[in-house]
Each structure stands twice: as structure tokens, then as C-alpha cells.
C-alpha positions in Angstrom: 42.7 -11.3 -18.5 46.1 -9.9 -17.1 48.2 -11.7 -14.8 50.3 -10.2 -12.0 54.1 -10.8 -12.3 54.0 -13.4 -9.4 51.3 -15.4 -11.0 53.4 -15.0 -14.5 56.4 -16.4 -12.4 54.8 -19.2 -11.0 53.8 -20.0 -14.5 57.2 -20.2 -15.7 58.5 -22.4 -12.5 55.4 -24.6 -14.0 57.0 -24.8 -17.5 60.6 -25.6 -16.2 59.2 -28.7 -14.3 57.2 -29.9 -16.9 61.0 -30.2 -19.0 62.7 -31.9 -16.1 60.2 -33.9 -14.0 57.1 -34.9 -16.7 53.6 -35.1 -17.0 53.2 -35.7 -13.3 54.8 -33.0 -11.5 53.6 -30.5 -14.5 50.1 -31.6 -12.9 50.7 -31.4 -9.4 52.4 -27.7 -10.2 50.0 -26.6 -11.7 47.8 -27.1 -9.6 49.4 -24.7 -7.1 48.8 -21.6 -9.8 46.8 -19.3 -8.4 44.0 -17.9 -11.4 44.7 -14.9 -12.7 42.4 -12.0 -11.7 39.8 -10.9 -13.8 39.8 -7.4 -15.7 36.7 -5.5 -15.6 36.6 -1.9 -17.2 33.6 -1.0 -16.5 30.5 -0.5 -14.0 27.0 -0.4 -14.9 24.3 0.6 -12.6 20.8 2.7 -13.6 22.6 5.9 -13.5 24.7 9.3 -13.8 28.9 9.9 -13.6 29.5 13.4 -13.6 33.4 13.3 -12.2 36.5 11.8 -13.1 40.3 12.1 -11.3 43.5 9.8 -10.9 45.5 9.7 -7.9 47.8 7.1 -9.9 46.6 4.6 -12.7 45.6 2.3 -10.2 43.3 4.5 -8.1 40.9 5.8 -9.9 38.0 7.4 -8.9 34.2 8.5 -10.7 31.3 9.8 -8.6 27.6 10.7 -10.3 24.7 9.1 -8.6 23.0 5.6 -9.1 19.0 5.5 -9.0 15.9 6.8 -11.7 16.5 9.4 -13.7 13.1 10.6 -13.5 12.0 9.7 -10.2 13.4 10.8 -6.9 15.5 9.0 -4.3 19.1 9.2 -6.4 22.0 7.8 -4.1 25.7 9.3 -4.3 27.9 7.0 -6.0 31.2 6.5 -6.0 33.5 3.9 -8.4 37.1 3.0 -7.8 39.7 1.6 -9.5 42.4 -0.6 -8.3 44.2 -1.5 -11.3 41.9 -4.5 -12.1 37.9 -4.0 -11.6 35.8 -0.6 -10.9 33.9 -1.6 -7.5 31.4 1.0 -5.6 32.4 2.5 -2.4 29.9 3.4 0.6 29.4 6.6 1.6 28.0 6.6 5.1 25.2 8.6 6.8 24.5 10.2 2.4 21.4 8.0 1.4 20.4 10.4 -1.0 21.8 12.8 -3.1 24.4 13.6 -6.1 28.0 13.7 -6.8 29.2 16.3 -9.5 33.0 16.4 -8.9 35.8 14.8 -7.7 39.6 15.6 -7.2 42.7 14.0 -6.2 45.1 15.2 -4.4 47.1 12.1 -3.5 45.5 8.3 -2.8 44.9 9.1 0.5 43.4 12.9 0.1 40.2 12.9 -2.1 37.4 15.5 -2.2 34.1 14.8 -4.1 31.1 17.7 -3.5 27.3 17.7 -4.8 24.3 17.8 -2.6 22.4 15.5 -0.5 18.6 15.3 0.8 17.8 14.3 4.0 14.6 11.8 2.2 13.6 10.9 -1.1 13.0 14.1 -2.7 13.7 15.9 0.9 15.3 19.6 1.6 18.6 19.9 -0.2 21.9 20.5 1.5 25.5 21.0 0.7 27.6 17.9 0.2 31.4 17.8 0.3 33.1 14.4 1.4 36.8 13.5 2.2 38.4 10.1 1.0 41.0 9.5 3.4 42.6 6.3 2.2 40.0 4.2 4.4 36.9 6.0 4.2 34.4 9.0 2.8 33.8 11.2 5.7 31.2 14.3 5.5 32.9 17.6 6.2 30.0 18.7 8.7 30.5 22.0 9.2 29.4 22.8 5.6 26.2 20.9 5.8 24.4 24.2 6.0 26.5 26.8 3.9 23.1 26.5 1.9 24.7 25.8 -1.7 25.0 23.3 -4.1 28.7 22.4 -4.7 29.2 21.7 -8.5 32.8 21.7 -8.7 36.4 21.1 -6.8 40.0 21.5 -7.2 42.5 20.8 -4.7 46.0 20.4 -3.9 48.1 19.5 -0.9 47.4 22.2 0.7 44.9 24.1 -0.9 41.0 22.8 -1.9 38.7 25.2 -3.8 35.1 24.1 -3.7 32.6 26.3 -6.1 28.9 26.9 -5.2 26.1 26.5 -7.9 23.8 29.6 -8.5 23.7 33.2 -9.1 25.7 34.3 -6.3 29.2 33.3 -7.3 31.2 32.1 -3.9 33.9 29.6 -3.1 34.8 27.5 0.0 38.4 27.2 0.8 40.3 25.0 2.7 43.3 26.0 3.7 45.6 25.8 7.0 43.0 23.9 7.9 39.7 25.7 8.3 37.1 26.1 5.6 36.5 30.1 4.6 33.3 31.3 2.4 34.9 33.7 -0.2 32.8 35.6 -2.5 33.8 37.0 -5.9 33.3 40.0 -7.6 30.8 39.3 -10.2 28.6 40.9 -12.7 24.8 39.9 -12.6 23.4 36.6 -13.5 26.9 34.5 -12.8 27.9 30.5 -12.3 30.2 28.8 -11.5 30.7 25.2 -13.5 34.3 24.5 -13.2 37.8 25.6 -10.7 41.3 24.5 -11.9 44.2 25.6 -9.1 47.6 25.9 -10.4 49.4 27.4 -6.9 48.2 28.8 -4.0 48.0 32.0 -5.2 46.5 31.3 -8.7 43.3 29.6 -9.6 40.9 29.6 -12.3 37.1 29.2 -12.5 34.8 29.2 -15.4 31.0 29.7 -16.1 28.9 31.9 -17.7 27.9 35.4 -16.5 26.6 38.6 -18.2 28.9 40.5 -19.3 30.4 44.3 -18.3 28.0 46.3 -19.5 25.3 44.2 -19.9 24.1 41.9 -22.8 23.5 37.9 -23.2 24.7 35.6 -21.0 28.2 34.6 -22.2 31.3 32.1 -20.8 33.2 33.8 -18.3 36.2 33.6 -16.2 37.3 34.2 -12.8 41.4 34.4 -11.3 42.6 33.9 -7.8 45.7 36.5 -7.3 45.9 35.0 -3.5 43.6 37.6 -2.1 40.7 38.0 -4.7 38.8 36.1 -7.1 38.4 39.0 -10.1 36.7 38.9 -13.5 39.6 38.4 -16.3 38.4 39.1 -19.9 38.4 36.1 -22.3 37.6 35.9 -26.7 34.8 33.9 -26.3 31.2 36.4 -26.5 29.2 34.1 -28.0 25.8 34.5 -26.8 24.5 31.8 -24.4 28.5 30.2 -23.8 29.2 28.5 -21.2 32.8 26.9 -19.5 32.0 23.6 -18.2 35.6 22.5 -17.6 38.8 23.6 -17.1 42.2 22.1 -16.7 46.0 23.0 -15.2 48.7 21.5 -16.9 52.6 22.3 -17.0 53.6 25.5 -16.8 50.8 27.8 -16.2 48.8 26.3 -19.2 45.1 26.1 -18.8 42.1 24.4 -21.0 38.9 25.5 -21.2 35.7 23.9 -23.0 32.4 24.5 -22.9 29.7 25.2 -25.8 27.9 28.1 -27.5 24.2 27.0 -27.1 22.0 28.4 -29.9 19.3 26.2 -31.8 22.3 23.9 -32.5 25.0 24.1 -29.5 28.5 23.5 -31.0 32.1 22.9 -28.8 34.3 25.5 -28.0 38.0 25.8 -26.4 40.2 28.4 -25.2 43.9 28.2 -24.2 45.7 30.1 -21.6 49.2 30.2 -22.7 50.3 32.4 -19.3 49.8 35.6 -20.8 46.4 35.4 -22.9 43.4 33.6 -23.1 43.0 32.4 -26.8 39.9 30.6 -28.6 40.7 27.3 -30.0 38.8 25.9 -32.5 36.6 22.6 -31.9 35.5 21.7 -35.6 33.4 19.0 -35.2 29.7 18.9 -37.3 26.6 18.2 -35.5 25.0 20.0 -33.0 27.5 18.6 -29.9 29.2 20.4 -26.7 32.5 19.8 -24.6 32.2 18.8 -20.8 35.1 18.0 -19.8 39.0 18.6 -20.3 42.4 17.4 -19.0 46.4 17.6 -20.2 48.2 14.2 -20.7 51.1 14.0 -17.9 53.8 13.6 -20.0 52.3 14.3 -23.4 54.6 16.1 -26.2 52.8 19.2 -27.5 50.5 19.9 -24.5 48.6 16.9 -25.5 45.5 16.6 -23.9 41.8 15.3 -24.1 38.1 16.9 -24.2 34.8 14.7 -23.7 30.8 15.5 -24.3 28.4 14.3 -26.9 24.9 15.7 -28.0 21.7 14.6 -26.0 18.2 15.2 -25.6 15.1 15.4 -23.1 11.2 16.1 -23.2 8.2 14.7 -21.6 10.6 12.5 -19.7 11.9 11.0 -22.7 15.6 11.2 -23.4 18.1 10.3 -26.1 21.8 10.3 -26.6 23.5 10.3 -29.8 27.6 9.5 -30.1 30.1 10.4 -27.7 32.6 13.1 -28.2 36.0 12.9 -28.1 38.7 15.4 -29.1 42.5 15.1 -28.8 44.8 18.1 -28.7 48.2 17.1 -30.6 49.8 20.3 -30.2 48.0 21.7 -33.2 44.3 21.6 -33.6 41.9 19.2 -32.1 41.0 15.9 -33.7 38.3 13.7 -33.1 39.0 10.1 -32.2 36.1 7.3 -33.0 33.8 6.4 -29.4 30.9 4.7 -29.0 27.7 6.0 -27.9 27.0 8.0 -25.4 27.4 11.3 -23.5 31.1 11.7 -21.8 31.0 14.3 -18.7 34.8 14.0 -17.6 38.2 12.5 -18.3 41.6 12.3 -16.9 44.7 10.7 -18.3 47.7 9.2 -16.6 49.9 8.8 -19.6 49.8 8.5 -23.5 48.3 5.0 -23.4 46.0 5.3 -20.7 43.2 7.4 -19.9 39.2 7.3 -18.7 36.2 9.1 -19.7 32.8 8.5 -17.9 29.3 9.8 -18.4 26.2 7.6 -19.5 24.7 5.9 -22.4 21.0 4.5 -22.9 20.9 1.1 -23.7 18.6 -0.3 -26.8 15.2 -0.2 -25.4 16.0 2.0 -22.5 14.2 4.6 -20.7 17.0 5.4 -18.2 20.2 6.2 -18.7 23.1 4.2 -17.1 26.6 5.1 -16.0 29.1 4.5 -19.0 32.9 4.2 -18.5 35.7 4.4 -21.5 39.1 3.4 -21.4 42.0 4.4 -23.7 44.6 2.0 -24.0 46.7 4.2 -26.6 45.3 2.9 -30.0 41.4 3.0 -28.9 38.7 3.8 -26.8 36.8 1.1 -25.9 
């Protein structure tokens, strides 16, 4: 329970007639005290969160999708925050479909992108909706740019939305008009995450074969305001991927991701404004890193990583333990969580932060959507 400061107020106008005026008027004052509003940290529904962003720590928002894992018909869902209970918000004319991503560029100026299907297990199309303080609105005129969006940054004045596939294009919004913009790529490229850090500089990471051939490896793309190009990066371990990247101050950047062999293990890399560098992520246990995001405020460069471990065949699946990692300015440590597999996280300060994903229930066959809260000593 937490009380708002008028209800804690009224509680102490309560107390001071109780001294002065007895057992009577304590009763009748009381009476008048309006009940505290309920906390609730979390949201459970049969389902998925893929994205995570903060507008302020009172409005908060996570998108995934709510329905059967292993059937078809999945809906779009979207959670928000107000400061005191997670509650789902409509999105109209979207029956079906999937949210991957979500960003925030003020309370009033929200962009959350996936796919939708017009029927249960119908044609797929590309989904990017606007929160604009009221309502989610579908932008349209990208209904048939005929690509899964996986990803999206944005600013005021700048959104980068990523495609998913082998064909490595963006959609950007800016001066108001949406613009297809492709990149140069080698073969065999995608796109998982976009971090924008001014108009003329952005960051996207995947995976993509290499210059000169080989195994698919993580890669990174930079916006110079013109062009997204290739930049070269330490990480060449065969089948690496970037899932996440953040901005933070300066022109510092996080990536994480995971090098997927018979026993996938995290990886980092740090862009200090010059030079990528790989970070170590020593963690034991076959486990990856989803997600990423700096700590406004944090001494160091603090910031936060999220995944886990998880498994599926013959529509079975199992999760182990959540991931955590926090970045103290010298290595990362892990920080105890419960179960469950963490696709995203965002902070607002030191002693408060989210992560969301899903977790399996004892005696589950289908996952449901899982939200953590850090309250500076824990995550519970």
C-alpha cells in the first residue's frame, strides 16, 4: 500500500482531532478518509512482453502480445503504468498481431511497431502505432511497406523504425513524412535493435556476414545524417548476434547480445565515442542478453542488461532463471531474480527500474507475461 500525500494529510488532520475533540469526532473523521490506492506491480495475462520504455516513472509502458503461445490468434498488448497499477490499453482496429518494441519520446509521443494479421493466423502486415496521450493510432500509410518492424528509436523529432529480414531497411520519420531508407549491407543481414543519439547519428545492431564472407557474426550499422554504413566492431564470434542497444550521456552506447554455439553465452560491447570495445559478461550457464539501458543519473555509466536461458521442442517449452547484470562502472555483476526470461528494461533512476519478459508458471504449458521491479536493494 502507498498513500498519496493528500490522503497522508487527511490522516494527520485525523490524529490532531482525536487529541482535542475524543473518541467521537476521531470516528466521524475518519470516516471522511478516503482508502489508500492499491499498488500492483505487475500484470499477468497468457502471454509475451518484448518492449519496455519510460516517459517518466509514472508512465510506463510494455507491449508483447497476450493469447497461446502455440496456437494462432495472438492480440497486441500494451501495459501502462501510472505510478500505482499496470492496466492494458486498447489498440483499435489491431485484433491480431504482435508488439516487439516500444519507445518514448515524451508522455504524449509513443511509438510501439510489430506486425498485425488481418485473421487468426491471416496475411501479415506491418504494424507501427502512435500513443498520443489519449490513444494508439495506426500510422496507415505503412500498412503495406511489406516488413516486419522489430525495432524503434525515436526522439522529438526524429523516429527510426527497423525492418526484420535479410534486406536491411529503415523507416524514418522526420519533418513529418515517413521515408524507406535502405542500408549498405553485406549478405545475409538483420536488423534486431536502433538506438538514436542526434539526428545525424544512430546506431543499429544485428547480425550479418561479414566483409569477405564467413559465419554469420553481430554487426553494426551508423547513421552519419545521410547514410546508414557498416562500422567494424571486436565481436567475430561465429553465430553473434546484437539484440539491444542503448544511448546514454555523451555519445556512449551499449550493446548485448549472445554468441550462439551449443551453449549460447552473453556478450557486451561499449562505444566510448571513438571505439567499439567488448565487454565481458561472465556469467556460467548457457544464458544470453536481450536487453540494455544506462541509469539516468547513474555514477560510472551505470546501467542494466536483462535475458535468461530458455528452451523449446515439440511444443514444449522451459525457462530457467532470469538474467540480470548491472554495470558499476567496472565490470558487470549479476544481481539475484527470479525465474524467468527478461526481454527489455529501462530505468528512471538508481532505485527504480523495470524489466519484463515471461515466466512459466508450475504446471504450465504457456508462458505468461512477467514484470520485475527494482526498488534499489532488489528485484522483485
Amino acid at each position: 500500500m502507498r498513500a498519496s500525500w493528500p490522503a497522508v494529510a487527511i490522516a494527520t488532520t485525523v490524529l490532531a482531532l482525536a487529541a482535542v475533540g475524543g473518541q467521537g469526532a476521531t470516528a466521524r473523521a475518519q470516516a471522511r478518509v478516503p482508502a489508500s490506492p492499491a499498488v500492483s506491480m505487475s500484470y499477468r495475462v497468457p502471454g509475451w512482453l518484448f518492449g519496455l520504455a519510460a516517459a517518466s516513472p509514472d508512465n510506463i509502458w510494455a507491449v508483447g502480445w497476450a493469447g497461446s503461445y502455440f496456437g494462432t490468434g495472438q492480440s497486441p498488448l500494451a501495459l501502462h503504468w501510472n505510478g500505482r497499477t499496470w492496466s492494458r490499453v486498447t489498440i483499435a482496429g489491431v485484433p491480431y498481431g504482435q508488439l516487439f518494441a516500444v519507445t518514448a519520446a515524451s508522455a504524449d509521443d509513443v511509438w510501439a511497431v510489430g506486425y498485425s494479421v488481418n485473421s487468426a493466423g491471416g496475411d501479415f502486415r506491418t504494424l507501427v502505432v502512435h500513443w498520443n496521450g489519449r490513444r494508439w493510432s495506426r500510422v496507415a500509410s505503412l500498412s503495406d511497406i511489406g516488413c516486419l518492424t522489430g525495432t524503434v528509436a525515436a526522439t522529438a523529432t526524429d523516429v527510426w523504425v527497423a525492418c526484420i529480414g535479410t534486406a536491411v531497411k529503415f523507416l524514418h520519420l522526420t519533418g513529418g513524412r515517413w521515408y524507406v531508407v535502405p542500408a549498405v549491407q553485406p549478405v545475409g543481414a538483420a536488423v534486431s535493435s536502433v538506438a538514436v543519439v542526434t539526428p545525424t547519428m544512430a546506431w543499429a545492431g544485428g547480425s550479418a556476414t561479414p566483409p569477405g564472407g564467413g559465419p554469420v557474426a553481430a554487426f553494426v550499422w551508423r547513421w552519419n545524417g545521410s547514410l546508414w554504413k557498416p562500422v567494424q566492431v571486436p565481436l567475430h564470434t561465429p553465430g553473434s548476434d546484437v539484440f539491444d542497444m542503448a544511448s546514454g550521456p555523451g555519445d556512449a552506447l551499449w550493446a548485448v547480445g549472445s554468441a550462439v554455439g551449443a551453449n549460447p553465452v552473453p556478450v557486451s560491447m561499449r562505444w566510448d565515442g571513438k571505439v567499439w570495445q567488448n565487454v565481458p559478461v561472465r556469467v556460467l550457464g548457457p544464458e544470453e542478453l536481450l536487453g540494455v539501458c544506462f541509469v539516468p543519473g547513474g555514477s560510472g555509466g551505470a546501467a542494466w542488461a536483462v535475458g535468461g536461458n530458455w528452451t523449446l521442442s515439440h511444443e514444449t517449452i522451459s525457462v530457467g532463471r532470469a538474467l540480470i547484470v548491472r554495470w558499476t562502472g567496472r565490470a558487470w555483476t549479476r544481481v539475484p531474480a527470479p525465474g524467468g526470461f527478461l526481454q527489455a528494461v529501462t530505468a528512471t533512476s538508481a532505485t527504480d527500474a523495470w524489466a519484463v519478459g515471461w515466466s512459466l508458471p508450475s504446471g504450465a504449458t504457456q508462458p505468461e507475461t512477467l514484470i520485475l521491479h527494482w526498488n534499489g536493494t532488489t528485484w522483485s
